[in-house]
Steps between C-alpha positions, in 0.01 A plus 500: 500500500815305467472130564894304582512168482816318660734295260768296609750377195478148410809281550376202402594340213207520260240220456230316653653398793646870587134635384277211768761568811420845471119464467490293755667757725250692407664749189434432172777582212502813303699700233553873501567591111733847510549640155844487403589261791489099514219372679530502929327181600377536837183370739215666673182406707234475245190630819736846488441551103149352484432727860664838305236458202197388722558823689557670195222359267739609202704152393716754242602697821870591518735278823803602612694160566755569734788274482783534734538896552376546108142566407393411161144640364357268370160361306393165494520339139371192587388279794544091441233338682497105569213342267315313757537647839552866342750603722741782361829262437727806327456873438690656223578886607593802249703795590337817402496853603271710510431654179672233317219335230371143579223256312224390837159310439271729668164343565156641347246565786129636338312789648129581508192258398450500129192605366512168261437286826162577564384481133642156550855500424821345636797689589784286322873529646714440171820587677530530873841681460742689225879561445578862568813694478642805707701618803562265758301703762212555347360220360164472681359193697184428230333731232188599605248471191122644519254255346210771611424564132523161311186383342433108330787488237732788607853426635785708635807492264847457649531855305292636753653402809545824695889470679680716745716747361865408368298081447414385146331149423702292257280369261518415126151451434218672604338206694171527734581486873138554630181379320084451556384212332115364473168558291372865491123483590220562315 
């Protein structure tokens, strides 16, 4: 499924004046970072990028920005968000292809009822997502971990973390992602 989002290049000259005219119109400022290239400032309605990922449920998908008759694929690398009303105020964009290698936080979704909880225990979330590296295309929308199997005191290890082919985890130490805590009965 490819998603295009319509750019049109700023002209503005940049600030906070430039940057409130065009929210108010409705766009909100963005960047598209090309390797090699200086950075293209340009604008885009924030509903057709927040739309493309609802749809999607993957926020690490790949866009293709089109600006003027060019179409840049692109991930975003970070959405600014205004600290009170949360409204996305500025997205920074990446150009990638496909099977170039990017760095995404992919969020941790748990499987399965572990065993621990009826003995008592409490499924603890230590991290809700982790840095992973790999081809542009492929890096998945979470990482599905099973929990089926964890008892009071057992944990899943970022070690563990089952990824897609062509994805590794970056990690430097081996932390726990998953864990049961409580009192064993009896």
């Amino acid at each position: 499924m490819q998603t295009t989002i319509e750019a049109t290049p700023i002209t503005l000259a940049p600030g906070k004046g430039a940057a409130r005219k065009l929210r108010a119109s409705g766009k909100v400022p963005a960047v598209i970072y090309a390797g090699g290239q200086a950075a293209q400032r340009v604008s885009v309605t924030a509903k057709a990028v927040t739309d493309a990922f609802d749809k999607s449920k993957n926020r690490n998908m790949v866009l293709h920005v089109q600006v003027g008759g060019t179409s840049f694929p692109c991930i975003v690398r970070e959405a600014q968000r205004h600290p009170v009303s949360r409204e996305i105020i500025h997205f920074d964009f990446m150009d990638v292809t496909a099977d170039q290698p990017v760095q995404a936080l992919v969020p941790l979704l748990p499987t399965g009822k572990a065993k621990g909880l009826g003995a008592g225990g409490r499924l603890r979330i230590v991290r809700r997502e982790l840095k992973v590296a790999g081809p542009a295309s492929r890096i998945p929308a979470t990482l599905e971990i099973d929990v089926s199997d964890l008892d009071i005191g057992d944990d899943v290890r970022v070690s563990k973390v089952a990824t897609p082919e062509g994805i590794r985890v970056i990690f430097d130490v081996d932390f726990a992602v998953f864990a049961v805590d409580g009192k064993k009965e009896g």
